[in-house]
N, C-alpha and C positions, 0 to 999 in steps of 0.2 A: 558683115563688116562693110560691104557695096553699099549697103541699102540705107545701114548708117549714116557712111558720107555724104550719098547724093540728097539724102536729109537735112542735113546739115549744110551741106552747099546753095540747096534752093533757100534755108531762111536765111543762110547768109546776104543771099542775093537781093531778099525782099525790101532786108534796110537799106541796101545800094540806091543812093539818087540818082585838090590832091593837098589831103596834111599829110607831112611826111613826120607826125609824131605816133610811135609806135609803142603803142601799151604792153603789147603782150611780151613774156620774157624769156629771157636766152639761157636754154637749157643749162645749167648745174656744171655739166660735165664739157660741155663746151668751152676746147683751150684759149678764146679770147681771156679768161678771169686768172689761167699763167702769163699769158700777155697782159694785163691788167697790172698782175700783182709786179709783176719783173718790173713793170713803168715805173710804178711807187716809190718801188725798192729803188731806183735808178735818181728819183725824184724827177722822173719827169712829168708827173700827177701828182695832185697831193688827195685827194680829196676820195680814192677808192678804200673799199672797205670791206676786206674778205669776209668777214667776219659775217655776216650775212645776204648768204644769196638764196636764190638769183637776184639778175635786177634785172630790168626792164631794156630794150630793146633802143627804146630813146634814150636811158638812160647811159648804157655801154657805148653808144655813137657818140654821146659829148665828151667822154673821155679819149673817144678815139679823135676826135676832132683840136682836142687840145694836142695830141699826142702828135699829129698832123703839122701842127705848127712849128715844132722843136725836130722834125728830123734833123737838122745837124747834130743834132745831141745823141744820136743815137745809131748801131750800128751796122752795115749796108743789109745783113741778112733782115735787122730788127724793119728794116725798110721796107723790104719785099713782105714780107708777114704784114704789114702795116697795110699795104698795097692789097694785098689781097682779101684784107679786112673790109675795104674801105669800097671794093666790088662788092664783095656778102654785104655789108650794112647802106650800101647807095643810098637805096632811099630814106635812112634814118637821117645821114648825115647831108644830102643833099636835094632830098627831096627830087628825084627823077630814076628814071629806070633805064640808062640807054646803056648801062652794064647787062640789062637783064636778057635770058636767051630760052621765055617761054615755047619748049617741044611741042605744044598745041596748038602754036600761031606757026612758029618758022621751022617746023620740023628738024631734020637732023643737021642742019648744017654748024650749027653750033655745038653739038653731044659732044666733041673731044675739045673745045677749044681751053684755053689754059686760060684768058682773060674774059670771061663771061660768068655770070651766075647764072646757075640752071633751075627753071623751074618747068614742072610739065607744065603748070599756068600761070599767067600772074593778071591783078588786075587792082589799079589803083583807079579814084578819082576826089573831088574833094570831099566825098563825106567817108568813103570805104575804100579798104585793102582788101585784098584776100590773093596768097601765096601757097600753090598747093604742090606739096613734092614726094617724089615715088622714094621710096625705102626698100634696099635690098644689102641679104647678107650673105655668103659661102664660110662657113666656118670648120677647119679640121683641127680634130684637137684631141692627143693622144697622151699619155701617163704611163710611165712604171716607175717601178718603186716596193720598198720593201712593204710599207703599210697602206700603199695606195692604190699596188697591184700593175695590171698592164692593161692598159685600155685603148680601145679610138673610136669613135665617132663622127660621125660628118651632120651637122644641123645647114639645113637654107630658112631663111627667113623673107619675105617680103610686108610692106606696110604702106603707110601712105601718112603724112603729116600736111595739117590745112592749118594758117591762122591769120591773123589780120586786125583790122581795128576799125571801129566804127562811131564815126563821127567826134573822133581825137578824141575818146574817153574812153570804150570801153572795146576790150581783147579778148579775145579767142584764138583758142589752140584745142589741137584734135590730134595726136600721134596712135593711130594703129596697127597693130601687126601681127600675123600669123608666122609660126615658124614649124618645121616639120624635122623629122630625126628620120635623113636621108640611109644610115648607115651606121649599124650599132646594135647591141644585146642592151639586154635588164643592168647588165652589171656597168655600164658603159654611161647608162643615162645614169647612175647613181652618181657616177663621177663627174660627169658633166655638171650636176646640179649642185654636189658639193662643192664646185671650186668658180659658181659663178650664181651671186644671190639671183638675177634674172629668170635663174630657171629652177634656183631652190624654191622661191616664191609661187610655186605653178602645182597646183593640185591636178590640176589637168596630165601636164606632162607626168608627172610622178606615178600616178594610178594607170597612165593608156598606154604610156610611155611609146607615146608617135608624135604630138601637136603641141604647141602651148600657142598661148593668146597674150598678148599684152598692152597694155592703154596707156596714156596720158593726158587729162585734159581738165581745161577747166573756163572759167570767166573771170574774167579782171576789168572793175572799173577805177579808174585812178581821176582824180581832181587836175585841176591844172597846175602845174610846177611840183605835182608828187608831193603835195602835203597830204594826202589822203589818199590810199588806196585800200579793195575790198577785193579780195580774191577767193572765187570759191570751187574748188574741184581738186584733182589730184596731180602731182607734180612735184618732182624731188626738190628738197630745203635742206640746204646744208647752213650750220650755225654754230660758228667757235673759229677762235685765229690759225689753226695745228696745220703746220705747212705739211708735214707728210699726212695727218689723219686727225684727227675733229674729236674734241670729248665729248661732246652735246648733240647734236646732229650730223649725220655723217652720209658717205654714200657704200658705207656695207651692208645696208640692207634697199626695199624697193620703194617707191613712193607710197605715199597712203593720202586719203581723205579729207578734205580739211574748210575751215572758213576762216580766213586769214585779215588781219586788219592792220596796214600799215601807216604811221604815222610819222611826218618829218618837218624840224624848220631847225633850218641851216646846220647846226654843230650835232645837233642832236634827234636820233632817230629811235623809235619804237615798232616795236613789232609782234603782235598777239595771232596764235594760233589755236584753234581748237580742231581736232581730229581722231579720225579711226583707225585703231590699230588691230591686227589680225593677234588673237590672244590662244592660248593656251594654257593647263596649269599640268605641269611636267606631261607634260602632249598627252592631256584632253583639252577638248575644245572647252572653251567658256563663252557665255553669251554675252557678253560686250565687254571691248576693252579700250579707253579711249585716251587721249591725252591732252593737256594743254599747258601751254608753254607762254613765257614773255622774253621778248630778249629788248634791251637798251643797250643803244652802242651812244658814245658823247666821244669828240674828236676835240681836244685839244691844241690847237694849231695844226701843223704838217707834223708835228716828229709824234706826238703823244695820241693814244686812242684805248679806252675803256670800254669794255661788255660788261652786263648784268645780263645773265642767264637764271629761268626757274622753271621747273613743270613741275606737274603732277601727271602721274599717271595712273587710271582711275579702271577699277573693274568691277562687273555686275549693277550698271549703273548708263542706260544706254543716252540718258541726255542729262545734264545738271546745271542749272543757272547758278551756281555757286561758281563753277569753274568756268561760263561764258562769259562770265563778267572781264570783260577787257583790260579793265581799271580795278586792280585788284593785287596783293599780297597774296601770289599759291600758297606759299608755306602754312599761310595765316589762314587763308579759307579751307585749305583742307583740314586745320585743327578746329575750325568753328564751323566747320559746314553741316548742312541741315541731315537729319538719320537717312544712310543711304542701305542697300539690302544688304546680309554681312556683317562681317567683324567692324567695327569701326577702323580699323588698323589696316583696313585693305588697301588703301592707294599709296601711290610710293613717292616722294617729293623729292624733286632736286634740285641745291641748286648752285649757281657757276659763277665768277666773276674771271675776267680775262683782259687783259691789255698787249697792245703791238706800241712798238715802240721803233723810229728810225733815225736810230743815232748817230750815223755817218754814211753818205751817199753809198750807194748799193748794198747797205747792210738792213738788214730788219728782224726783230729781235722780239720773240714772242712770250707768254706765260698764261698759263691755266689754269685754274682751281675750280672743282669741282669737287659737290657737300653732300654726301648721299643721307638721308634721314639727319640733321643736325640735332642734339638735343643737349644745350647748356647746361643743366643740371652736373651730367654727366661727363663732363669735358674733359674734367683734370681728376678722374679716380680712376681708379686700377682696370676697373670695366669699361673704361671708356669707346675703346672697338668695338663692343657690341653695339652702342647705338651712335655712333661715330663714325662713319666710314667717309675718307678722303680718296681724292684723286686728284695727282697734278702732271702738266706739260710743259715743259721749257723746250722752247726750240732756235733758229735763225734760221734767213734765208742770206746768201750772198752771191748776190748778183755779179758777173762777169769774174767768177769765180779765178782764181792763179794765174786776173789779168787775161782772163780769153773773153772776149766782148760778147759772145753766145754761150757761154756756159753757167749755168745756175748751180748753187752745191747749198743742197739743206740738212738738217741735222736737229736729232728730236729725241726728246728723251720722254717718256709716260710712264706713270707709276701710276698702280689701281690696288688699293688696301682691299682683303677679301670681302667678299660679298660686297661690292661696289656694283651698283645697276640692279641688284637682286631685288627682292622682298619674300619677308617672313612669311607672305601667305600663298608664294610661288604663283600669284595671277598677275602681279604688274610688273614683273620685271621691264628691266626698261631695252626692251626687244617691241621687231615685227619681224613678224611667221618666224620667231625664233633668230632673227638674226638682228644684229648689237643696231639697235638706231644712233650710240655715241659710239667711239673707241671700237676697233676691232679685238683688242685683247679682252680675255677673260679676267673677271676679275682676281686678285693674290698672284699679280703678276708687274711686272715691270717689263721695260723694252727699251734699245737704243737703236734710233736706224738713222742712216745716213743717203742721199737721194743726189746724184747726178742728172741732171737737164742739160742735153745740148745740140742746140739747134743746127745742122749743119748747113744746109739751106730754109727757104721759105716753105717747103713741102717733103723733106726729108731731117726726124728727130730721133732723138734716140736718150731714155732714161732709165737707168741703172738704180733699186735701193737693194742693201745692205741692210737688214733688221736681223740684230739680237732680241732673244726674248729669253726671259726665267719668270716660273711659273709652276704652282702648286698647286695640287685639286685632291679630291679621294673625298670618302665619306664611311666613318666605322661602323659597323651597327652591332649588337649586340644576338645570342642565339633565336631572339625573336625578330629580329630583323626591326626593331627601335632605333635609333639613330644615337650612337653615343654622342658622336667629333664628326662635324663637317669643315672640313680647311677653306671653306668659301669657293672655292675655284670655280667653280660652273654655274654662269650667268643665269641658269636654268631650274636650278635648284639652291634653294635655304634653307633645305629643313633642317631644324638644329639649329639653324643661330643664333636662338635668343642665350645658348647656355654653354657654346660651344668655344669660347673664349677664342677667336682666331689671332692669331700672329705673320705677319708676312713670311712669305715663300714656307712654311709650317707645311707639311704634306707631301704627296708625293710627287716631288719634282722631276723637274720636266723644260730641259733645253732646247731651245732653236733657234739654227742660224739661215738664214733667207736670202736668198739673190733671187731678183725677179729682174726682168729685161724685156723692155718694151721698145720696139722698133716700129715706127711710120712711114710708110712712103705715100705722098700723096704723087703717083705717078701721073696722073692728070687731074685738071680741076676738078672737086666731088668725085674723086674715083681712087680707092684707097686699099693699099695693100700694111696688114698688120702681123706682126710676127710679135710672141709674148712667153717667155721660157721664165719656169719659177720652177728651182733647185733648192731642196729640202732638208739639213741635216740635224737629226733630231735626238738629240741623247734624253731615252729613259733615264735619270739615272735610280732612280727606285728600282727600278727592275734589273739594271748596269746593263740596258740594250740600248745599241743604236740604229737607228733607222735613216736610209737615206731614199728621199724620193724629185722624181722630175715629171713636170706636165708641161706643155707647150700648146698654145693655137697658134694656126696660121688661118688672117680671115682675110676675105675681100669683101669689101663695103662699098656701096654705093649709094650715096645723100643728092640724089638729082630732081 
């Protein structure tokens, strides 16, 4: 991983001959796009757009920079967050560095300071950036529970992330890291992995059960004013309006592979993806499984904003100009696409349409539909579920919730008709390494959850969600072990759909109620203490058993 870097730091170096426009983009998970989104809702932006991220680094600075203008509008904690913004983004928004307190040059005298961004180096001039920071993690995180058992383990992690931009077009990003399983049995890492995709995705960890490795990186050339960007490497994409969780792309499973082609002018933006997903057909491996997707968002003035969502997702077929094509009708090219190896019937099509809507200051008002294999013939007859499978989301957000000027309260409801994300030939589910790229529910299930945000300071937060779930699954088979009735419920398997007539919640049900609780303290700048408890009660009721389970981390993190 050394040997990587200092590779990648000397060709960085070679283009080196101060813009302060910055291509490369700000990670997924990063709570500026709750800061974002809470603006919107407030109307103190109009112009942000969940619906697909990331954006771009210059791009989040100009929002923050309007945001900048309207502090009286907003409130004294939203100020300090804003503040603290405005140090991490300096040089987007103002093109200098005298926030900055590179470890390399001035040593430790800056390591605890509360008003400095840390970096072990930084170096700007006017054709190149480059920003390079250490990554560290302590994680203890223990379970018991009726079907979950009693566990604990302790993981450390260290990493190193570099990115920059070169010559105002074109961006780079390199996140790597090693993590090791300080403390812990076989049975210990299973649970570990099960309750956190980072380390279900890890073949490594899972087989040695001591190490994992994990990456992110890629290249971004973007035009000037972002009518044209090219992005090609790997990097989480999240895509759909769902304030608690996302129908279309989500963040419950890990990034993957991709060449990305972004297109905008003014109201209206586009966005094509082609990429690699880690496949399986009921866990065997298959030799290529890949997807590709189009999303269009059109904005409407400030209150009104529309998605178009489509993919396909394609297996036994490791490259296909039918699906590269940028400009193109998935639905349509995978019904006319050239003979691929396989059933013709292998890839699996979806697709989305969604709108946000902000019909009264701090209110914002979402919707979802989602079209798994569509086929009009079949719409309005008795079998229409077998080749008809819907999925939809209604949610809002409401900003400054019961009148408290820091508290967000959301609320979300998702329905998933059985076998929703499956396919009939079990190799395109719409998974990586088995875990949901949309929705976290399986499908023949429904859910309603509820989500408290509240800031109490600028570095102390604290969110609370509430999700009901109902939920069906089982599969019959006969003394040869044929498949009579599959109830759809498992994202993982179809066998039997084509004859299996499903029905909502049909099978063998299965309740759960969920309190998860996430606490933050950023005790000092970049230096973070996390606490995260998720309380499990789970009524079989097919079986009439109930199950109750608890797991907790407690981590320290450090982004320096």
């Amino acid at each position: 991983m050394i040997k990587q870097f200092l590779l990648f730091l000397f060709i960085s170096f070679i283009f080196v001959n101060v813009s302060s426009a910055q291509v490369e983009l700000v990670q997924p998970r990063h709570p500026v796009y709750d800061y974002l989104q809470r603006m919107q809702t407030m109307k103190i932006i109009t112009d942000y757009n969940r619906g697909n991220i990331p954006l771009s680094r210059e791009k989040v600075a100009s929002f923050l920079k309007i945001i900048n203008e309207k502090t009286g509008s907003i409130s004294p904690v939203d100020r300090k967050i804003l503040g603290d913004l405005k140090i991490e983004f300096e040089y987007e928004m103002f093109g200098t560095l005298k926030q900055a307190a590179p470890l390399f040059e001035e040593g430790f005298k800056n390591f605890f300071s509360q008003n400095k961004q840390k970096y072990l180096y930084s170096f700007a001039d006017s054709n190149a950036t480059l920003f390079f920071d250490g990554l560290g993690e302590l994680s203890q995180r223990e379970s018991r529970g009726d079907s979950i058992g009693r566990h604990s383990i302790t993981l450390g992690e260290l990493g190193f992330r570099v990115r920059g931009t070169l010559y105002d077009n074109v961006g780079y990003y390199l996140r790597a890291s090693n993590g090791q399983k300080l403390a812990g049995d076989t049975g210990d890492v299973t649970f570990a992995r099960y309750t956190d995709p980072k380390l279900f995705a890890q073949n490594k960890f899972q087989y040695e059960q001591r190490n994992y490795d994990t990456f992110d990186g890629y290249l971004r050339f973007r035009a000037k004013d972002e009518w044209l960007a090219i992005t090609v490497g790997r990097s989480p994409v999240y895509q759909g309006f769902g304030f608690i969780d996302r129908l279309y792309l989500s963040d419950n499973t890990v990034a993957f592979d991709y060449l990305r082609l972004d297109l905008g002018y003014k109201a209206v933006k586009y966005s094509f993806m082609y990429g690699s997903l880690k496949g399986d057909s009921i866990g065997r491996p298959i030799d290529s499984k890949n997807i590709a997707t189009h999303r269009l968002d059109v904005s409407f003035g400030d209150v009104f904003r529309m998605g178009f969502f489509e993919s396909v997702t394609i297996a036994d077929n490791p490259f296909s100009f039918t699906f590269l094509n940028p400009i193109s009708f998935l639905t349509s090219a995978e019904l006319n696409k050239a003979t691929q190896s396989g059933p013709e019937n292998n890839n699996n099509s979806i697709i989305g349409l969604d709108a946000m809507v902000y019909p009264v200051k701090n209110l914002a008002v979402q919707g979802s539909l989602l079209i798994d294999d569509l086929e009009f013939s079949t719409l309005f007859q008795d079998n229409e579920n077998i080749t008809n499978k819907f999925g939809f989301q209604f949610g809002l957000q409401w900003a400054k919730a019961f009148t408290l000027p820091d508290l967000d309260l959301k609320a979300e409801y998702t329905y998933l008709d059985p076998f929703v994300y499956t396919h009939v030939s079990n190799k395109t589910m719409y998974t990586h390494w088995d875990l949901h790229l949309g929705h976290h529910l399986d499908p023949n299930s429904d859910e309603i959850a509820f989500k408290l945000n509240y800031n109490f300071t600028n570095r102390i937060n604290l969110n609370i969600l509430y999700q009901y779930q109902r939920s069906a699954n089982g599969i019959i088979t006969d003394s040869a072990g044929r498949v009579l009735v599959n109830y759809g419920g498992n994202i993982n398997n179809a066998t039997g759909y084509a004859y299996s007539k499903p029905a909502f919640l049909n099978g063998n049900r299965i309740n759960r109620s969920i309190i998860t609780t996430n606490f933050t303290w950023e005790f000092v700048r970049q230096f973070f203490i996390q606490f995260q408890y998720v309380h499990r009660a789970i009524d079989n009721i097919y079986q009439n058993v109930n199950f109750t389970d608890d797991y907790g981390f407690a981590t320290f993190r450090v982004d320096y």
